[in-house]
N, C-alpha and C positions, 0 to 999 in steps of 0.2 A: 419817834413820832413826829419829830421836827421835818421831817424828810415829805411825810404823805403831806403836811400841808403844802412842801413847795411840787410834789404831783399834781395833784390835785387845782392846786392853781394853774398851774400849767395847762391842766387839760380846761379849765375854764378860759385860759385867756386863747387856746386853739379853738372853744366854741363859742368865745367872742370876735375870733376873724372869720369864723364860716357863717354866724349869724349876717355879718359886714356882705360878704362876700354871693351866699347863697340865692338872695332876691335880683343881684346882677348879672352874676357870670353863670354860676352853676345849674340856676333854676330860675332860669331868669323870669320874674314879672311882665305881664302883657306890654308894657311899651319898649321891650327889648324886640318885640315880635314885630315891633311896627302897627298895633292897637293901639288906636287912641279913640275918645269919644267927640263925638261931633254933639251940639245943642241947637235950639231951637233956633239960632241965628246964628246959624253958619260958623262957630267958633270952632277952631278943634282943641280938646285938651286933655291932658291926660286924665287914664280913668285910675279910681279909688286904691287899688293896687300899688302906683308907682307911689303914691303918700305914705303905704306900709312902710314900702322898700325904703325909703328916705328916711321914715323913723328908727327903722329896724339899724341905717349905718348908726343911727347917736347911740340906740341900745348895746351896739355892739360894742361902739368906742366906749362907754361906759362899763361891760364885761371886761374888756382887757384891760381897764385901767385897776378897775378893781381885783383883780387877778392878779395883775402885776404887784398891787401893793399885801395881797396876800401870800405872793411868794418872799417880799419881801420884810413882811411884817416878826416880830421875835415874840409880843407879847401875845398870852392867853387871849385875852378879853378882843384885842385887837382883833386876832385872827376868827372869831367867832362873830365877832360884828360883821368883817368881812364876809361872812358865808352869810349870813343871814340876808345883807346886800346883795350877793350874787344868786341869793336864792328868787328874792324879791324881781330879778332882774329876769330870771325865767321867768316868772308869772307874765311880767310885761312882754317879753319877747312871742310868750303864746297870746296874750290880750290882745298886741294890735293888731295881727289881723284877723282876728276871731272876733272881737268884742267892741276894740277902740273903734278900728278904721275900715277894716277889712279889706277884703279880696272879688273880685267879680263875679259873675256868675258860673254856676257848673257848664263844663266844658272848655272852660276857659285853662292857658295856661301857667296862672298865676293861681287859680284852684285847684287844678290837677298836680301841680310840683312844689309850689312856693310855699304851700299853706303847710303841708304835711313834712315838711323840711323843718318851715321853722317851728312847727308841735312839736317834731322832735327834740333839735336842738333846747328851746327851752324847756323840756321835761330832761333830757338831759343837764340842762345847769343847775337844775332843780335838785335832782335828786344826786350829784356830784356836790356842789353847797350842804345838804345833808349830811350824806358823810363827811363832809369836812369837818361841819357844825361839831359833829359827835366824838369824831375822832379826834377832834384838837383835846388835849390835855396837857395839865400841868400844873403848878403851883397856882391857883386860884389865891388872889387878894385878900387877905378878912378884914371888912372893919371892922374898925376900934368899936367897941360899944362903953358904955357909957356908964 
């Protein structure tokens, strides 16, 4: 059983580089297209989208770090805190641009690929944390009672 946690992590810390990766190169967000928003005085700046993508690199650096210390971790308890973190870290990775920050409007191509990318990937680390959660086993601690 010691083996699926270091899987397992593995494949979390592969959907903590594609989380990094996917709002840039793969599906890339509106200011990879050359979108930007213009205001009421002539400013151009980016639109709402490329601040996912920006948030999305810290969630991601934050999946594979915690990945990496779930492959590396030996105890019970540890390894299960760790899932429970990386599970935590899907929800955020579907939040920001669904809830925190979001994405632009339909039609756009930061709604058409980038959104449903990263719904994916974070229901993916969601339900990978899961089994991890469940499938970790072993000598559980008992306290002393008294």
């Amino acid at each position: 059983m010691a083996e699926i946690s270091k899987i397992l992590g593995g494949v979390a810390a592969l959907i903590g580089i594609l989380v990094m990766v996917v709002p840039r190169y793969i599906l890339p967000v509106c200011e990879y297209y050359g979108k930007m928003m213009e205001t009421k005085m002539g400013m151009i700046i980016p639109m709402k989208c490329t601040w996912t993508a920006q948030s999305e690199l810290g969630a991601g650096a934050l999946i594979i770090i915690s990945a990496l210390a779930l492959i590396a971790s030996k105890q019970v308890e540890t390894k299960k805190v760790l899932n429970v973190i990386l599970a935590a870290l899907g929800v955020i990775v579907i939040a920001l641009p669904t809830v925190l920050i979001g994405v632009c409007a339909p039609g756009m191509p930061c709604r058409d690929g980038t959104l449903p990318a990263l719904e994916i990937l974070g229901g993916l680390l969601v339900i990978t944390a899961i089994v991890g959660f469940f499938t970790t086993k072993g000598a559980m601690p008992t306290t002393p009672t008294e």
